[in-house]
TIPA-990698 format. One record per atom (N, C-alpha, C, O): residue number from 1; chain; x, y, z. Coordinates in Angstrom, 3 decimals. Layout:
    nr   kette         xx         yy         zz
   NUM       A          X          Y          Z
...
//
This chain:
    nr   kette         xx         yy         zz
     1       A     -5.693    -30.858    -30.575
     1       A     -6.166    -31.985    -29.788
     1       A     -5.050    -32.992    -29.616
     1       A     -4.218    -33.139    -30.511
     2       A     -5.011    -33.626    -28.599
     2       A     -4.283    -34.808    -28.603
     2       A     -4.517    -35.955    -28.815
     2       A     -5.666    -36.245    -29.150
     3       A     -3.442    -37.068    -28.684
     3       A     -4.192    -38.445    -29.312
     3       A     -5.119    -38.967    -28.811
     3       A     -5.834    -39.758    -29.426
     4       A     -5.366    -38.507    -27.137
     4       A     -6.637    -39.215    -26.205
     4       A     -8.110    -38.442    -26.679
     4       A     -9.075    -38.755    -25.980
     5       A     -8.364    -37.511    -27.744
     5       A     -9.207    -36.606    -27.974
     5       A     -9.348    -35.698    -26.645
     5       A    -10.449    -35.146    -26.646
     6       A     -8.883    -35.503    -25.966
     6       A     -8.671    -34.059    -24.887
     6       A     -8.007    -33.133    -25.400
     6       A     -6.923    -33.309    -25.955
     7       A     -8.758    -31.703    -25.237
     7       A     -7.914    -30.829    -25.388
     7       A     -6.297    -30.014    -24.673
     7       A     -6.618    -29.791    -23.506
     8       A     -5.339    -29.692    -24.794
     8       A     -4.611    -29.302    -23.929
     8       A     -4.994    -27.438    -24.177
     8       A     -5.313    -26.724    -25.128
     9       A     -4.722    -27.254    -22.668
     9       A     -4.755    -25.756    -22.342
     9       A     -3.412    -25.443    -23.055
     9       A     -2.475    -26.201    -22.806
    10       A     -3.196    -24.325    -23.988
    10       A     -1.782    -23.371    -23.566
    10       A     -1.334    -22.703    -22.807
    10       A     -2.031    -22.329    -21.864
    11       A      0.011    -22.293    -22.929
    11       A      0.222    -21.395    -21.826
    11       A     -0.354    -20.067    -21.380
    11       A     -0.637    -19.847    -20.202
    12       A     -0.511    -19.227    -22.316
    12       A     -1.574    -18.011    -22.168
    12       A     -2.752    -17.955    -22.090
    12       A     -3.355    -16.892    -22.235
    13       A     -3.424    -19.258    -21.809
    13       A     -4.421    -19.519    -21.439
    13       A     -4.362    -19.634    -19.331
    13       A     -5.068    -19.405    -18.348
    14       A     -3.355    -20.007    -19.610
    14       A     -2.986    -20.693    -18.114
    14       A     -2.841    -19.372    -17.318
    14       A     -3.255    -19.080    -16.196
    15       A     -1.953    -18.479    -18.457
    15       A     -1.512    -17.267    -17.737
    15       A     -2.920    -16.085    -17.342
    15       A     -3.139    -15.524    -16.268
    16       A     -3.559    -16.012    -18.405
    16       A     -4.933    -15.429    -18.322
    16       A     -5.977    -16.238    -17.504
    16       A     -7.113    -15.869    -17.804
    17       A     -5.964    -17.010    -16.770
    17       A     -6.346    -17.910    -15.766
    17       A     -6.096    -17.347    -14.362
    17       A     -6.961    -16.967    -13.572
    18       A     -4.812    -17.356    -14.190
    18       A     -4.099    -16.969    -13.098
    18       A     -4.134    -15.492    -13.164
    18       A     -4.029    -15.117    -11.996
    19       A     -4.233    -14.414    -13.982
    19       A     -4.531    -13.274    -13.788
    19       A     -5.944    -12.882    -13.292
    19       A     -6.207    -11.850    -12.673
    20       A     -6.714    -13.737    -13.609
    20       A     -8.106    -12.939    -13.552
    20       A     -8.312    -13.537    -11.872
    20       A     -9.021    -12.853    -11.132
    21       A     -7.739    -14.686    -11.375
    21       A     -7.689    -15.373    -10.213
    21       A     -7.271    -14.188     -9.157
    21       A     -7.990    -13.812     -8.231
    22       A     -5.553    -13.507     -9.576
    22       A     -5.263    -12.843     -8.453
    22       A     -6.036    -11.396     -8.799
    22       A     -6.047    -10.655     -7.816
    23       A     -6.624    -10.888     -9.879
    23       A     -7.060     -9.662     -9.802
    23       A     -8.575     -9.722     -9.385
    23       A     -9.188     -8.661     -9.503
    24       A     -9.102    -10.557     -9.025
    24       A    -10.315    -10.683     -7.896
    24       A    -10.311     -9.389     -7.045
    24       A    -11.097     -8.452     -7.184
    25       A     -9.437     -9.469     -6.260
    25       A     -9.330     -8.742     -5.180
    25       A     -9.232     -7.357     -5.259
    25       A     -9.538     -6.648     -4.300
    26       A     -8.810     -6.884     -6.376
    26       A     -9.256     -5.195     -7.247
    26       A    -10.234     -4.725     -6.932
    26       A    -10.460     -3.515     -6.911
    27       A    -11.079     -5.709     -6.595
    27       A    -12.489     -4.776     -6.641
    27       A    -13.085     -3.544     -6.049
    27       A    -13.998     -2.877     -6.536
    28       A    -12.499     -3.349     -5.023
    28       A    -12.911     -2.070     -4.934
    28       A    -11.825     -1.821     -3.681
    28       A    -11.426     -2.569     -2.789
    29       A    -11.524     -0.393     -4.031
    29       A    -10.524      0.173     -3.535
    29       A    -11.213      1.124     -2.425
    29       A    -12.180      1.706     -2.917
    30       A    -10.943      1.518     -0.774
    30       A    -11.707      2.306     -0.272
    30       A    -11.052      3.377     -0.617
    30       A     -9.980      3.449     -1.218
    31       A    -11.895      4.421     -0.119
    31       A    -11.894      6.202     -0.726
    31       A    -12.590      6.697      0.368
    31       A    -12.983      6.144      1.395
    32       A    -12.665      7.742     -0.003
    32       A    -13.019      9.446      0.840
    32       A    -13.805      9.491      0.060
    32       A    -13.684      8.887     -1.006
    33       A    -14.993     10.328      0.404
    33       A    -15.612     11.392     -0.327
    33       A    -15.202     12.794      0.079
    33       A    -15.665     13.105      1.176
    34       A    -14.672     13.459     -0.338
    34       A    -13.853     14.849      0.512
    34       A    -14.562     15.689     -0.659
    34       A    -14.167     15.312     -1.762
    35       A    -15.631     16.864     -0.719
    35       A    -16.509     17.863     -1.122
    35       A    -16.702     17.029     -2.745
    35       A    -16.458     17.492     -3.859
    36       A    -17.003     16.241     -2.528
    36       A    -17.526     15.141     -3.611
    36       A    -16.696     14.662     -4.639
    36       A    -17.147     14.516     -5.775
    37       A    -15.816     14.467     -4.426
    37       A    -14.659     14.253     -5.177
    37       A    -13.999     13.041     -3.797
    37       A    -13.894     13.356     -2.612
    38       A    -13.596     11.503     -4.467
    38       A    -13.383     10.463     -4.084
    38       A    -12.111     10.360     -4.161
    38       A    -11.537     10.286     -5.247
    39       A    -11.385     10.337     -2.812
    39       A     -9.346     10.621     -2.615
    39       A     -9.247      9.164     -2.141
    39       A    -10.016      8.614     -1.353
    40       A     -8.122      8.600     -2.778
    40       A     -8.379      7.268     -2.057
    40       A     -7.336      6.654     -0.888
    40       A     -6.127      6.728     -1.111
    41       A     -7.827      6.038      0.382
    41       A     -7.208      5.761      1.622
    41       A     -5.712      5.775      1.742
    41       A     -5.086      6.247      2.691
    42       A     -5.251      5.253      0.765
    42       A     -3.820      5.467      0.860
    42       A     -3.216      6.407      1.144
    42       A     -2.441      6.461      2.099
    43       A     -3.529      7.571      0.150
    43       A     -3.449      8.752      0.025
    43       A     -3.461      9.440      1.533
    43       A     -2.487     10.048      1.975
    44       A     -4.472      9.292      2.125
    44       A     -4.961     10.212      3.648
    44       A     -3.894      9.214      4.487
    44       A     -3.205      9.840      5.293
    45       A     -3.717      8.184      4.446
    45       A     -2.359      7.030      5.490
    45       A     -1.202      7.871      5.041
    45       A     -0.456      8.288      5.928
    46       A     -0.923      8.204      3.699
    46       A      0.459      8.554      3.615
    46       A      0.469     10.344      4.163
    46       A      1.493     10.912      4.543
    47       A     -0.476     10.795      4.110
    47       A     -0.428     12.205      4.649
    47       A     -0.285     12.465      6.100
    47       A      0.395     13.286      6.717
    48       A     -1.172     11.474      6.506
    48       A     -1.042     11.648      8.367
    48       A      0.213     11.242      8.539
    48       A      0.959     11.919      9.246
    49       A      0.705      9.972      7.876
    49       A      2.313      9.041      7.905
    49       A      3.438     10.376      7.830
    49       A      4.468     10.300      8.499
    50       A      3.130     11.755      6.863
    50       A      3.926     12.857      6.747
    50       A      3.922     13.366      7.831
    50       A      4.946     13.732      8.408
    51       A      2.532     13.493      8.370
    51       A      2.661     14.271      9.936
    51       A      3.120     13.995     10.692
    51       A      3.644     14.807     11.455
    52       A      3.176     12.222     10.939
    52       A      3.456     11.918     12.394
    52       A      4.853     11.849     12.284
    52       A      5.533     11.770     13.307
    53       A      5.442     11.872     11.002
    53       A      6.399     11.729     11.091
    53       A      7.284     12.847     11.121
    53       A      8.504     12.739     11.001
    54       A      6.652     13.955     11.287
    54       A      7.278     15.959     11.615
    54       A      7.270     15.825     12.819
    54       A      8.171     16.296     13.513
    55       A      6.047     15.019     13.420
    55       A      5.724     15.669     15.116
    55       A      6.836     14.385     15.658
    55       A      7.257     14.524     16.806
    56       A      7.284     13.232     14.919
    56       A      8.401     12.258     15.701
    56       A      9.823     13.090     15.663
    56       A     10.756     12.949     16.454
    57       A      9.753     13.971     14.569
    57       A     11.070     14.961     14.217
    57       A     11.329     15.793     15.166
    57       A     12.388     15.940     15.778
    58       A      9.777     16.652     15.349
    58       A     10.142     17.648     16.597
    58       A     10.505     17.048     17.924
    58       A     11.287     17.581     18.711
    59       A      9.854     15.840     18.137
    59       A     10.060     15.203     19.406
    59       A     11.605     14.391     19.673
    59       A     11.875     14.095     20.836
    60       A     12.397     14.116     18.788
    60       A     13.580     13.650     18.973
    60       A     14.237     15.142     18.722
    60       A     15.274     15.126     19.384
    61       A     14.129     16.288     18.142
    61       A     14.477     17.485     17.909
    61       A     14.707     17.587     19.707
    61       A     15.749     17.532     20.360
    62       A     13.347     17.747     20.125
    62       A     13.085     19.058     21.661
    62       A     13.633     18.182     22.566
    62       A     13.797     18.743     23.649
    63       A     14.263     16.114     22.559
    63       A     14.881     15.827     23.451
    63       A     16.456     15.293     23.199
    63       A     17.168     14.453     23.749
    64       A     16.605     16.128     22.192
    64       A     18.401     16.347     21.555
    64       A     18.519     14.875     21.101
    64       A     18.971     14.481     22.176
    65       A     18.479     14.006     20.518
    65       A     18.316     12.390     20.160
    65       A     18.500     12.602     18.812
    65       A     17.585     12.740     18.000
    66       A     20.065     12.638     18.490
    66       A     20.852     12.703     17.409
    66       A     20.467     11.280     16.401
    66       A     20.589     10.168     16.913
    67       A     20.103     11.385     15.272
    67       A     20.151     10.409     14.509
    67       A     20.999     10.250     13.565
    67       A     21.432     11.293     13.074
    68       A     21.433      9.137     13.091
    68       A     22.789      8.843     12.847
    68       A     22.576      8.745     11.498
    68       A     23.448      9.370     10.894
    69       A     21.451      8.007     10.477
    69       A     20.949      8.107      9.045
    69       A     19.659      8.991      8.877
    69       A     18.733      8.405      8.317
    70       A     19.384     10.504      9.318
    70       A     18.186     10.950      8.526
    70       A     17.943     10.941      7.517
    70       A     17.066     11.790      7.356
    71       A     18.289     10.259      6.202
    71       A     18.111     10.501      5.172
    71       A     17.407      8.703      4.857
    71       A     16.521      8.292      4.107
    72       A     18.158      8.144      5.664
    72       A     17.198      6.750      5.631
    72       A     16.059      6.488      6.362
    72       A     15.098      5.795      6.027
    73       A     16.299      7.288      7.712
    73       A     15.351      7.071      9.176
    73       A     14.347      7.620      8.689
    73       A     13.492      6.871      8.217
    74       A     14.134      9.020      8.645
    74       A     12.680      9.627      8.273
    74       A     12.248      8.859      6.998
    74       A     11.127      8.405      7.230
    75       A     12.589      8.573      5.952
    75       A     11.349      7.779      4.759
    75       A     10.995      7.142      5.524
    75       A      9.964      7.591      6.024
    76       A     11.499      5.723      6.179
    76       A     11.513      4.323      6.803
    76       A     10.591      4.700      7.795
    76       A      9.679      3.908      8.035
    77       A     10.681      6.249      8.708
    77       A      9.591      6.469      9.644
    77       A      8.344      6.738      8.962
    77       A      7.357      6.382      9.606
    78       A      8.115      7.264      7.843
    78       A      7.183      7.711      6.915
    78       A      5.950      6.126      6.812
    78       A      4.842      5.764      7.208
    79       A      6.821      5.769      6.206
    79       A      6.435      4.615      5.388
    79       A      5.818      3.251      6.723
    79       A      4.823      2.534      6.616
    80       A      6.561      3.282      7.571
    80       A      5.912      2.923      9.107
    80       A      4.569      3.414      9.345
    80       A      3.528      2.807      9.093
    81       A      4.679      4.482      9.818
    81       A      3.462      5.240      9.936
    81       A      2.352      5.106      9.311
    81       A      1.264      5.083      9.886
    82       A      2.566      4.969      7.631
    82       A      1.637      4.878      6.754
    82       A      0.831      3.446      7.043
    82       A     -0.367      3.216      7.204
    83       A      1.937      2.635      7.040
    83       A      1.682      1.331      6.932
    83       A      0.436      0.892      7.983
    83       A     -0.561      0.179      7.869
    84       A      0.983      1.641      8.988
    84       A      0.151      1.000     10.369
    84       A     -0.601      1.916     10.721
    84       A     -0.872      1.806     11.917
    85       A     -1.087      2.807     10.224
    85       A     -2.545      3.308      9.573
    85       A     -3.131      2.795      9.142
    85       A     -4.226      2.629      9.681
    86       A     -2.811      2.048      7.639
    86       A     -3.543      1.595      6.823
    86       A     -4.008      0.599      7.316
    86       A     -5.218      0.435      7.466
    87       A     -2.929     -0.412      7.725
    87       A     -3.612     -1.598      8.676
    87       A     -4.380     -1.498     10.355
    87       A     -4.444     -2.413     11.176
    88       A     -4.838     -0.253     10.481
    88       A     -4.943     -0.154     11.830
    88       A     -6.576      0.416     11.474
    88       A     -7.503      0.126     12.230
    89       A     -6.778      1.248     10.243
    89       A     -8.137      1.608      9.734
    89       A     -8.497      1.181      8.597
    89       A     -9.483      1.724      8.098
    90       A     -7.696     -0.106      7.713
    90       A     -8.739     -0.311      6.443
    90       A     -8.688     -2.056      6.572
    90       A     -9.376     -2.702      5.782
    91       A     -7.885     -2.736      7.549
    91       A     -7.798     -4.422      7.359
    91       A     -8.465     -4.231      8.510
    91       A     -8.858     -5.197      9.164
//
């Protein structure tokens, strides 16, 4: 206690405060039910994100469109893809 008789918070109080504040939003994660077994959204964004990003391969492939970093370009196309899936079917 202090001299005014108020208590002071500590810090791991403060910190366990602010955790339970931002983990609100945990609550529920969307999913699939795929033959009863629950896959969750991410998962199906990053798979189509694999596809579209073969069929962007074949398509700069079949119109000769040399890329200069594939080893950076395709993740970065991956991860695009995924992204704006996810935000295009779960926000």
């Amino acid at each position: 206690m202090s001299t005014n008789g108020t208590r002071r918070i500590s810090g791991w109080w403060w910190a366990l405060l602010l955790a339970a504040l931002f983990l609100t939003g945990c609550g529920r994660a969307p999913s699939f039910d795929v033959l009863g077994s629950f896959f969750p959204a991410w998962l199906a964004c990053l798979g189509l994100g694999l596809v579209l990003t073969a069929a962007a391969r074949w398509l700069l492939l079949r119109l000769h469109i040399v890329i200069a970093l594939p080893v950076l370009t395709y993740p970065c196309l991956t991860a695009l893809f995924a992204f704006a899936l996810w935000l295009a079917f779960f926000r």
